[in-house]
ZASE-237763 format. One record per residue: residue in one letter; chain; x, y, z of N, C-alpha, C, O in turn. Coordinates in Angstrom, 2 decimals, padded with zeros to 5 digits. Example, Ala and Ser with C-alpha at 12.3 -4.5 7.8 and 13.67 -1.06 7.14 Angstrom:
residues 2
("a"; "A"; (013.19; -005.69; 007.80); (012.30; -004.50; 007.80); (013.20; -003.30; 007.80); (014.24; -003.32; 008.46))
("s"; "A"; (012.85; -002.25; 007.08); (013.67; -001.06; 007.14); (012.90; 000.03; 007.87); (013.41; 001.14; 008.04))
END
This chain:
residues 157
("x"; "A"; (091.59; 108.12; 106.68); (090.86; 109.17; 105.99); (090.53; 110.26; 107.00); (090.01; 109.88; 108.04))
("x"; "A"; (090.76; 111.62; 106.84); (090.63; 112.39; 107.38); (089.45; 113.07; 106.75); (089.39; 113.44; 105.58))
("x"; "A"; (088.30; 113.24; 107.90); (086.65; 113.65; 107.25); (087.33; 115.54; 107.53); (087.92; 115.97; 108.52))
("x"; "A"; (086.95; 116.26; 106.30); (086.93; 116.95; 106.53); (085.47; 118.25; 106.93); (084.38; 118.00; 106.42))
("x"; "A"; (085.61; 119.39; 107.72); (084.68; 120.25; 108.00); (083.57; 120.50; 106.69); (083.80; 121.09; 105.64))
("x"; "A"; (082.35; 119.87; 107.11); (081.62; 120.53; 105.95); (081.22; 119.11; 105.09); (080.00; 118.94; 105.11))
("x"; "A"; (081.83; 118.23; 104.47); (081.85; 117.13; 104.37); (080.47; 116.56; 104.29); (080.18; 116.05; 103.21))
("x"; "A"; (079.58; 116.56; 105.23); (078.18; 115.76; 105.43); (077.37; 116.78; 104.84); (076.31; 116.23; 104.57))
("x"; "A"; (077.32; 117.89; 104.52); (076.72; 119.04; 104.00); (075.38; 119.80; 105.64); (074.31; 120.40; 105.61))
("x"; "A"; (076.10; 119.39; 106.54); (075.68; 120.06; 107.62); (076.46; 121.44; 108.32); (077.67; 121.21; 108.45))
("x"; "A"; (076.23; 122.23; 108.60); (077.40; 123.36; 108.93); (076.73; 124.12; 110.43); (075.55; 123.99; 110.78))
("x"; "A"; (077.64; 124.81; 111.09); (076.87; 125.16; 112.59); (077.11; 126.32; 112.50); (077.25; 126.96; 113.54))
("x"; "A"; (077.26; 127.03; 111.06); (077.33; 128.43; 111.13); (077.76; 129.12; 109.64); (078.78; 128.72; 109.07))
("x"; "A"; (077.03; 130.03; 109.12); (077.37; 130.08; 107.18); (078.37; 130.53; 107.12); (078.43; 131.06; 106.01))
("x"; "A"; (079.59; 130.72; 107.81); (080.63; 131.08; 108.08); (081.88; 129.84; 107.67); (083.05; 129.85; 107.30))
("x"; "A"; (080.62; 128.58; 108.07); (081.88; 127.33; 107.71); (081.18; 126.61; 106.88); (081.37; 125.40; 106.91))
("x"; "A"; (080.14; 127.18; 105.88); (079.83; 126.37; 104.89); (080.62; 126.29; 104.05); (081.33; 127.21; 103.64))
("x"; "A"; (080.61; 125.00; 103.62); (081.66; 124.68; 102.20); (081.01; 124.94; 100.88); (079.80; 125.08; 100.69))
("x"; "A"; (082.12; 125.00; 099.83); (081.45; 124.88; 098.66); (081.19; 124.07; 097.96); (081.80; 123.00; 098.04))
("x"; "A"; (080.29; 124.24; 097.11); (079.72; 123.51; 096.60); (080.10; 122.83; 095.57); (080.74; 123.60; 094.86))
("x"; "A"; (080.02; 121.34; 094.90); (080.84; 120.61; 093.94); (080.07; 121.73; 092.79); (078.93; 122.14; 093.03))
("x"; "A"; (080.80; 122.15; 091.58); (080.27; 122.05; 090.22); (079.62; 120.92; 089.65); (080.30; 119.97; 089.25))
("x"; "A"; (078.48; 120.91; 089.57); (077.43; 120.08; 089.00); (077.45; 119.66; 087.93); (077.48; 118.43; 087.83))
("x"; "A"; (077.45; 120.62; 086.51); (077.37; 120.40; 085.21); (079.06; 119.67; 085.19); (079.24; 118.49; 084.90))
("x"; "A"; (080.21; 120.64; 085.57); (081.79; 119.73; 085.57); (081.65; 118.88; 085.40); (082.17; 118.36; 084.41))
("x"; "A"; (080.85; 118.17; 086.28); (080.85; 116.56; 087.29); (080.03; 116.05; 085.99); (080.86; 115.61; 085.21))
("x"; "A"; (078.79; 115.95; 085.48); (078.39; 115.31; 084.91); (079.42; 115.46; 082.93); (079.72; 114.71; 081.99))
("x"; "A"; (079.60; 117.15; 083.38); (080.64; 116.53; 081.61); (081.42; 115.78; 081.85); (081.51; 114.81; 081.09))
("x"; "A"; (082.25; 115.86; 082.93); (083.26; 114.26; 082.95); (083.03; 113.44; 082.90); (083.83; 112.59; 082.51))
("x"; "A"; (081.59; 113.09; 083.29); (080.89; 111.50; 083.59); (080.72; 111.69; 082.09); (081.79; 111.16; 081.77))
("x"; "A"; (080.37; 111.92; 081.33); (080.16; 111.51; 079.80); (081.33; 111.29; 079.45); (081.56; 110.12; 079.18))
("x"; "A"; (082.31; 112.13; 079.34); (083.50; 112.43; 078.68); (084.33; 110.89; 078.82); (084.55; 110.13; 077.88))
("x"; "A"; (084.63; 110.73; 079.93); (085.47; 109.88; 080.22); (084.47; 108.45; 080.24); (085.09; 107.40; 080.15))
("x"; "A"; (083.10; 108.36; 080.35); (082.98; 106.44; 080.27); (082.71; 106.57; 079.00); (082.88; 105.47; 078.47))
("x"; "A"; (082.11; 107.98; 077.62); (082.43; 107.26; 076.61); (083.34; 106.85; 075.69); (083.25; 106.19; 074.65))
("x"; "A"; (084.91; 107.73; 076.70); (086.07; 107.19; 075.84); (086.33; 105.96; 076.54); (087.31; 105.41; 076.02))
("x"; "A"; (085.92; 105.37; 077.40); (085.46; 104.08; 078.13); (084.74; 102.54; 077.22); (084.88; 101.36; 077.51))
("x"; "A"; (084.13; 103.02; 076.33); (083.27; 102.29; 075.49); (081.89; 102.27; 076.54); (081.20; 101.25; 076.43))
("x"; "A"; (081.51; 103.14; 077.36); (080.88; 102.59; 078.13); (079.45; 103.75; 078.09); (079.61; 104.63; 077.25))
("x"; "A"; (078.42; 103.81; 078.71); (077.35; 104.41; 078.89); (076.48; 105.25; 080.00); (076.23; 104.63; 081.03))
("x"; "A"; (075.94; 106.74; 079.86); (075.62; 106.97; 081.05); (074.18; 106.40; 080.97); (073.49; 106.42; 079.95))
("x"; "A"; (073.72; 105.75; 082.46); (072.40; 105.10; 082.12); (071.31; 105.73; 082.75); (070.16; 105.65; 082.32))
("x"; "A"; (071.68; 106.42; 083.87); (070.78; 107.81; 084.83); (071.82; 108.80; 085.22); (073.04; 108.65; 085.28))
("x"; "A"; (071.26; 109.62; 085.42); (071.57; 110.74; 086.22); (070.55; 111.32; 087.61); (069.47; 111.91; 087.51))
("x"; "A"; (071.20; 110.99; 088.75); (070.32; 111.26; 089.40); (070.20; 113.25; 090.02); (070.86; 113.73; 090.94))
("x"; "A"; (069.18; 113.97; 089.14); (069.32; 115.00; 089.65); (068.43; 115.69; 090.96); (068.11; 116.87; 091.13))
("x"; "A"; (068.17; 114.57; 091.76); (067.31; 115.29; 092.74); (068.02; 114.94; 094.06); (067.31; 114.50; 094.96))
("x"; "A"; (068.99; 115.04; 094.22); (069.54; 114.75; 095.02); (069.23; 115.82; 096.73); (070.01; 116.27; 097.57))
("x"; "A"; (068.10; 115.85; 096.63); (067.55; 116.61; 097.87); (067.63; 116.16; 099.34); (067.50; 116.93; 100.29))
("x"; "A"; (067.88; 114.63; 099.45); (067.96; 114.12; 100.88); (069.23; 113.41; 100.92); (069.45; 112.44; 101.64))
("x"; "A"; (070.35; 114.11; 099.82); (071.65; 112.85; 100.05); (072.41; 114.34; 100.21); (071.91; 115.46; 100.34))
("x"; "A"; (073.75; 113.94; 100.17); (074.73; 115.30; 100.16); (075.83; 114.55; 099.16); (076.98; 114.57; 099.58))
("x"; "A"; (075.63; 114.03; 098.15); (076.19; 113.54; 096.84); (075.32; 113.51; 095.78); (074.10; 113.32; 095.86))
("x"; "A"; (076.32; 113.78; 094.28); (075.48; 112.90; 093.07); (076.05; 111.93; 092.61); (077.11; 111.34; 092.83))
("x"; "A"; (074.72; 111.80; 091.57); (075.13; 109.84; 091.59); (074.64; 109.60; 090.56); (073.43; 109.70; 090.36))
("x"; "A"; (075.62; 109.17; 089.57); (075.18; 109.09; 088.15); (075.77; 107.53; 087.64); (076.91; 107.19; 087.33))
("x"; "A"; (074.49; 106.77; 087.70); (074.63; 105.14; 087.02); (075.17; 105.20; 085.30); (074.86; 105.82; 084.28))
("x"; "A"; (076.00; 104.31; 085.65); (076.81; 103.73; 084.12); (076.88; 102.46; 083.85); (076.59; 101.75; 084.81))
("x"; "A"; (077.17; 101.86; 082.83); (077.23; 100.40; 082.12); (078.57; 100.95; 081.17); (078.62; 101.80; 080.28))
("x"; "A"; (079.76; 099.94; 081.86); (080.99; 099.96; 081.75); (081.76; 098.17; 081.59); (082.25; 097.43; 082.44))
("x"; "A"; (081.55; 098.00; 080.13); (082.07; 096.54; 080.13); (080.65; 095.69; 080.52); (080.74; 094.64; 081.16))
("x"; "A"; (079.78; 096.04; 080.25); (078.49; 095.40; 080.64); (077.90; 095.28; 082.34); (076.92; 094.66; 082.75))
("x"; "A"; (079.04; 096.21; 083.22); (078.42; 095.99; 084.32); (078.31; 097.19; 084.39); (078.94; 098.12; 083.88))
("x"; "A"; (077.23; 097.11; 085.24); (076.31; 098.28; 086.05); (076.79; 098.60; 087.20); (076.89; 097.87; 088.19))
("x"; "A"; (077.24; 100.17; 087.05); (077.41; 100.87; 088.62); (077.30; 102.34; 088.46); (077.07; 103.03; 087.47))
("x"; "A"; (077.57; 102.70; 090.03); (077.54; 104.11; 090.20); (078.27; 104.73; 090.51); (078.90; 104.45; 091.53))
("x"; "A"; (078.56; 105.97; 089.73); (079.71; 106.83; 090.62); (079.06; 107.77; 090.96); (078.08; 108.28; 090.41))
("x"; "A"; (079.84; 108.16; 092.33); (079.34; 108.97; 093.94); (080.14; 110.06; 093.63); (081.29; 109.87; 093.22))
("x"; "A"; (079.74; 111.04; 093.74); (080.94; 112.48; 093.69); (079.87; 113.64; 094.91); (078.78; 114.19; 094.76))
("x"; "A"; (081.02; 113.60; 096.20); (080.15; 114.45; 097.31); (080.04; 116.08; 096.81); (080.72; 116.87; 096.17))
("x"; "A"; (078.96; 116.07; 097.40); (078.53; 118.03; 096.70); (079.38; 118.85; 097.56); (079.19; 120.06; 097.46))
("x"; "A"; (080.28; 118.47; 098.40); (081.00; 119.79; 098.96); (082.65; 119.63; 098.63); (083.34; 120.64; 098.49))
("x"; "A"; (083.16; 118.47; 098.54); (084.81; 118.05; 098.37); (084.44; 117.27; 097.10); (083.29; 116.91; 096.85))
("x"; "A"; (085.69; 116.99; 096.21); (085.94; 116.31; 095.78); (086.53; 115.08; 095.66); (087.40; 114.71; 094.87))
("x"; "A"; (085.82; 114.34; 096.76); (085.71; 112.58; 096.58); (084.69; 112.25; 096.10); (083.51; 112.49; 096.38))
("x"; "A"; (085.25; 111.60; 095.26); (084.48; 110.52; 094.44); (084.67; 108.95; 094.69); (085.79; 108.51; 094.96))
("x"; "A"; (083.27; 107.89; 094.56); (083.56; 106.75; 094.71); (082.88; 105.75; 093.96); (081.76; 106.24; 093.84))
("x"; "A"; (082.87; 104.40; 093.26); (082.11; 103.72; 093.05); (081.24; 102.59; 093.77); (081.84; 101.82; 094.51))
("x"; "A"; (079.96; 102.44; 093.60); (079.31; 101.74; 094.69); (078.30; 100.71; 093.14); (078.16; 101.03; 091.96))
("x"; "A"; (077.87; 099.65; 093.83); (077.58; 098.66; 092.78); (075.63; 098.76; 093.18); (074.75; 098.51; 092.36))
("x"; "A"; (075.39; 099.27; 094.90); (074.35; 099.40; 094.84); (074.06; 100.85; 095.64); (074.69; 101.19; 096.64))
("x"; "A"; (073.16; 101.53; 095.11); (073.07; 102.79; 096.17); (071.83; 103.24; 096.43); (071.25; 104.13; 095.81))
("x"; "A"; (071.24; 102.31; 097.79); (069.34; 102.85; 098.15); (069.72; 103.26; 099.88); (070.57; 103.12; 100.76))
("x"; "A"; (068.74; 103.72; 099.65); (068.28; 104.38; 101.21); (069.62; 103.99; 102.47); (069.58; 102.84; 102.89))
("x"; "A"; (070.27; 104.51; 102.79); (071.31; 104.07; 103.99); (071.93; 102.63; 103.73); (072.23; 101.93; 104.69))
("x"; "A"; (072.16; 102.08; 102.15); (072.79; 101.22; 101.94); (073.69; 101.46; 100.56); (073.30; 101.38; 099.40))
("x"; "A"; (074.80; 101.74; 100.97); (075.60; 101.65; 100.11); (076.70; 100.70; 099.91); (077.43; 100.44; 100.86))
("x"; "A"; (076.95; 100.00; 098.43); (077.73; 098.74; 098.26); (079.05; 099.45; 097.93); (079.34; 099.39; 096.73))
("x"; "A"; (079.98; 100.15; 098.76); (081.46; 100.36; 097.45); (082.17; 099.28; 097.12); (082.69; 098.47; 097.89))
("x"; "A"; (082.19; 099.28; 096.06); (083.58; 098.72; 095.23); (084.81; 099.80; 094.34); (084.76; 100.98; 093.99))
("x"; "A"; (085.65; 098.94; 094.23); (086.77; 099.41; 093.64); (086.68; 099.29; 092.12); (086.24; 098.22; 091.70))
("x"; "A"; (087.08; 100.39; 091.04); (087.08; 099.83; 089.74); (088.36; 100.82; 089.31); (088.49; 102.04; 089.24))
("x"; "A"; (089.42; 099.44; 089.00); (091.04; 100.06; 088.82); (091.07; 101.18; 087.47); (091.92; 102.04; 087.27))
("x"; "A"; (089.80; 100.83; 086.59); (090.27; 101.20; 085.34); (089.46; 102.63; 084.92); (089.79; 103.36; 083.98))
("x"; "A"; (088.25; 102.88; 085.90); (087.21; 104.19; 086.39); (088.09; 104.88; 087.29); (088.13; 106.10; 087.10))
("x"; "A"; (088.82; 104.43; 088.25); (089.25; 104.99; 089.27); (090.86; 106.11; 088.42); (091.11; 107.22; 088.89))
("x"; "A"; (091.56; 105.62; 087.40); (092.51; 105.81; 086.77); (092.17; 107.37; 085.85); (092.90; 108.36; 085.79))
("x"; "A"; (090.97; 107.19; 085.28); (090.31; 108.26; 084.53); (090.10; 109.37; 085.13); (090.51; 110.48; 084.77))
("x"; "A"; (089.26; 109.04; 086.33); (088.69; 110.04; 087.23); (089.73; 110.86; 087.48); (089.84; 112.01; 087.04))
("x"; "A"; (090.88; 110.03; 088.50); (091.95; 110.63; 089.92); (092.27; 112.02; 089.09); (092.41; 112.92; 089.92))
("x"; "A"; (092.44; 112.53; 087.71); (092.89; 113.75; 087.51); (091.94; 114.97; 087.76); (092.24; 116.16; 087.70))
("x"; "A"; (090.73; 114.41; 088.07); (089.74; 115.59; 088.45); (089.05; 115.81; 089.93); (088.30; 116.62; 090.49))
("x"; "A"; (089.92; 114.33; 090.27); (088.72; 114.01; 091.30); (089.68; 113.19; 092.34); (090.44; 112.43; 091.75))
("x"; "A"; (089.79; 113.20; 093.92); (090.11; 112.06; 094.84); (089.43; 110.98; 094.45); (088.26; 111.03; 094.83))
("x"; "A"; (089.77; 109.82; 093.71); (088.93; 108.98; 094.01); (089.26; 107.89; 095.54); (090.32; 107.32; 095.78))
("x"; "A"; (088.32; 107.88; 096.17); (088.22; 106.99; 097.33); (087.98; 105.69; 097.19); (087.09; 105.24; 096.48))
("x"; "A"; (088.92; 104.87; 098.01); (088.94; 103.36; 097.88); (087.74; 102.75; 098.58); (087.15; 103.38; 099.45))
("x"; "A"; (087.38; 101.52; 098.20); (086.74; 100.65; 099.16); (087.07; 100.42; 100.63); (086.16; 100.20; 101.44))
("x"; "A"; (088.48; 100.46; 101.03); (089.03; 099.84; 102.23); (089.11; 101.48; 102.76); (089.13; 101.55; 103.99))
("x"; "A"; (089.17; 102.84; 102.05); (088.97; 103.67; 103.24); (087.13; 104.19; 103.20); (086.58; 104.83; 104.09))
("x"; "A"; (086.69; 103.84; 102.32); (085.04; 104.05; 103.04); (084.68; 102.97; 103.75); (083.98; 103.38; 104.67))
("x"; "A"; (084.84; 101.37; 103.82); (084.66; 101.22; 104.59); (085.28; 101.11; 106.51); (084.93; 100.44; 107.48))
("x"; "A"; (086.04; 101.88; 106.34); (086.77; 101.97; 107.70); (085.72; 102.22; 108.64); (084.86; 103.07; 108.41))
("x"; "A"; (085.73; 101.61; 109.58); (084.70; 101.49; 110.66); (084.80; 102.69; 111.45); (085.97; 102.99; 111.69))
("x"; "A"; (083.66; 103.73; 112.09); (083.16; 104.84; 112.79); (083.90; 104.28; 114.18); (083.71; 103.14; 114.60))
("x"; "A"; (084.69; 105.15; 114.78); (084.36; 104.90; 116.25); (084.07; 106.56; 116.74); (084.65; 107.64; 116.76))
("x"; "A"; (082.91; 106.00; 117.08); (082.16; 106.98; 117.80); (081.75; 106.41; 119.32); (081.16; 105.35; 119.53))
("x"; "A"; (082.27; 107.54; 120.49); (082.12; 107.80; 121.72); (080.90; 108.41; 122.11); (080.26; 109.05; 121.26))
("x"; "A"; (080.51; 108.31; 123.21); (079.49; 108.89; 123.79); (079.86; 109.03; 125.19); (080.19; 108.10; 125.93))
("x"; "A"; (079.77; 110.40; 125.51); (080.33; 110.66; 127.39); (079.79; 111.88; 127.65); (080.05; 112.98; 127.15))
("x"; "A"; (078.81; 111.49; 128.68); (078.10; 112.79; 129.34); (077.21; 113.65; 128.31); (077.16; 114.87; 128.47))
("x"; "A"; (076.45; 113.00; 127.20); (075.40; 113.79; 126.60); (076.32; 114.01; 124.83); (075.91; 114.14; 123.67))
("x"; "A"; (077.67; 113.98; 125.44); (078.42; 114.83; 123.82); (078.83; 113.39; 123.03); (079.12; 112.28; 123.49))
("x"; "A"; (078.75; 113.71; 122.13); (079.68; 112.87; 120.99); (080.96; 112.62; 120.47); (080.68; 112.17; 119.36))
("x"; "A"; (082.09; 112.62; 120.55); (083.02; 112.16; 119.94); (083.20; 111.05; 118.63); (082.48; 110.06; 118.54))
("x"; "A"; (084.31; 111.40; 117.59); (084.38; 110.95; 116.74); (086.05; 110.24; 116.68); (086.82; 110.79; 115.89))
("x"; "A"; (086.39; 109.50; 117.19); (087.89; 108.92; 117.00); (088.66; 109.15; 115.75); (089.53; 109.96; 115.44))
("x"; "A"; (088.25; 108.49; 115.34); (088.59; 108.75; 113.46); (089.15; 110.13; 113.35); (088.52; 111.12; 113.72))
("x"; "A"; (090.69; 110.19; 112.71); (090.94; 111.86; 111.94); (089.36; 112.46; 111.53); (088.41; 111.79; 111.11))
("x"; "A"; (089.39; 113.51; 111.72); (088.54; 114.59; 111.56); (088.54; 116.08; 111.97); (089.40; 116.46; 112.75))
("x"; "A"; (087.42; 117.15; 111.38); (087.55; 117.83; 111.56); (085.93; 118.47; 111.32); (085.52; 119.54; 110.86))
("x"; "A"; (085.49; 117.69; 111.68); (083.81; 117.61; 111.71); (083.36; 118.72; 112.64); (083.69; 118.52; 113.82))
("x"; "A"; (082.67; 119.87; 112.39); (081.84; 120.77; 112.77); (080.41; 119.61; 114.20); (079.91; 118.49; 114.08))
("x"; "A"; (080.31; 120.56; 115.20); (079.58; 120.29; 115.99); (078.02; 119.53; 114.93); (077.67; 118.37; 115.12))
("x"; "A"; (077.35; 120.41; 113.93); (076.50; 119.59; 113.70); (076.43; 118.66; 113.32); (075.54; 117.82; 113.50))
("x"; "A"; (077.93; 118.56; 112.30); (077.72; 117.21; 111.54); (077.84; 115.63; 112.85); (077.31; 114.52; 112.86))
("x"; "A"; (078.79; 116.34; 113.78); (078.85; 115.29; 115.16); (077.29; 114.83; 115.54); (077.03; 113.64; 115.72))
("x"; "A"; (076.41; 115.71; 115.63); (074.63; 115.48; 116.13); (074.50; 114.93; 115.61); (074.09; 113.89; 116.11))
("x"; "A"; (074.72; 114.93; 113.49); (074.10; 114.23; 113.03); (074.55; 112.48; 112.68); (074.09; 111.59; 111.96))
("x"; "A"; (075.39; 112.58; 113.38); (076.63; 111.20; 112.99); (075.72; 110.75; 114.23); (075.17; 109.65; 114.12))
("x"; "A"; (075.49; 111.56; 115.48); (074.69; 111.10; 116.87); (073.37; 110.24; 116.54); (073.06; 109.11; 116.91))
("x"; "A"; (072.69; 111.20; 115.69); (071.25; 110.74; 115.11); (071.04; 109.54; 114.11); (070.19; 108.66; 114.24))
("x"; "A"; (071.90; 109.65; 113.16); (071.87; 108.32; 112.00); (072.64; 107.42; 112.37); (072.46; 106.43; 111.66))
("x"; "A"; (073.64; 107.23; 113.37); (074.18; 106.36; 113.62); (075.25; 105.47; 112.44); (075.18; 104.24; 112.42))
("x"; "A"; (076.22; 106.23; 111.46); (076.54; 105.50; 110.42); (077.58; 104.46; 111.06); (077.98; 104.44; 112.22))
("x"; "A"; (077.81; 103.82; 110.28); (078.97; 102.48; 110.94); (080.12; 102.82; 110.26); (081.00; 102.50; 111.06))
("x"; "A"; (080.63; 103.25; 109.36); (081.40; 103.42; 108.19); (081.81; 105.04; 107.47); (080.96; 105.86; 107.12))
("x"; "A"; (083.24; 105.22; 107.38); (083.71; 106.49; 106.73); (082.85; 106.92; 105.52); (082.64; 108.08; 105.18))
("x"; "A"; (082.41; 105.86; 104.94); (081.81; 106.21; 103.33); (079.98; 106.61; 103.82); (079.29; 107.45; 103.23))
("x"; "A"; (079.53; 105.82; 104.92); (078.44; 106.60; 105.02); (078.07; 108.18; 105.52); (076.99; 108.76; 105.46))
("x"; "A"; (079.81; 108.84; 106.18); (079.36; 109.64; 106.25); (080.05; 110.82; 105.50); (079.99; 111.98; 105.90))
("x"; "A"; (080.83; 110.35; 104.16); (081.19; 111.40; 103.27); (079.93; 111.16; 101.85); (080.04; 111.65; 100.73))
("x"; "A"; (078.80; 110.28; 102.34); (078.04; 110.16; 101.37); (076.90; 109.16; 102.13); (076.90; 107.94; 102.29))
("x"; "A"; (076.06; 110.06; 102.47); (075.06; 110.22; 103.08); (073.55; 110.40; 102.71); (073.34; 111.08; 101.71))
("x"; "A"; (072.29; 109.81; 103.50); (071.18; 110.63; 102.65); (070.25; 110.97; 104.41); (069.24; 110.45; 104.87))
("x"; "A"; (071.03; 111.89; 104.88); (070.56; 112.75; 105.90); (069.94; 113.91; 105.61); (070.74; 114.79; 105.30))
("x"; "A"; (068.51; 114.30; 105.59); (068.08; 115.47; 105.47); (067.94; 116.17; 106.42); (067.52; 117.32; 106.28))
END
């Protein structure tokens, strides 16, 4: 997975801010498609003030989950639990099928791909393909994520 610039919703200059996901889009699809699903939206989370994703819970076949859609790219992912710096992804073949025409959907096995992050002489490095802006590097410095998916979906303020 290649993280792209902008990505964490941190930027080191308004010059390389990204744009922003369409909001309302994102949630008409989330209706559109789980109720030709047989399935239900059960929240919507609209305060998304300390994450850099939204995250709107569904009941799909009687199970409960969430889909992740980041506010600057369009990846999207499903996660089974989503609190404070813990996120569960899973895979769902038959959500993931619906989505892919609007949306990247992202697998389990590339969010969780493990961070290697360097440290030499004060700076940070990020191993992993990327193309991460100096702040979002500080802030990968500061939260310390372990995992690709914590830092295309994040709750860094």
């Amino acid at each position: 997975m290649n993280l792209p610039n902008g990505v964490t919703g941190f930027h080191s200059s308004i010059d390389n801010k990204p744009n922003e996901i369409d909001e309302k889009q994102f949630k008409d699809i989330c209706f559109n498609l789980v109720r030709k699903n047989q399935g239900r939206i059960l929240d919507i989370d609209e305060s998304n003030l300390a994450t850099n994703f939204l995250k709107v819970k569904v009941n799909i076949c009687n199970r409960e989950m969430y889909v992740l859609l980041n506010a600057y790219y369009p990846f999207l992912a499903f996660a089974s639990t989503v609190e404070f710096q813990h996120l569960n992804f899973i895979d769902d073949p038959v959500l993931s099928k619906v989505f892919m025409p609007f949306y990247k959907v992202l697998s389990k096995e590339e969010l969780n791909e493990p961070l290697d992050i360097r440290k030499s002489k004060g700076k940070v490095s990020l191993e992993n393909k990327n193309k991460l802006n100096s702040s979002e590097l500080e802030q990968i410095l500061y939260w310390q994520p372990k995992k690709v998916g914590e830092v295309i979906f994040n709750f860094w303020d």
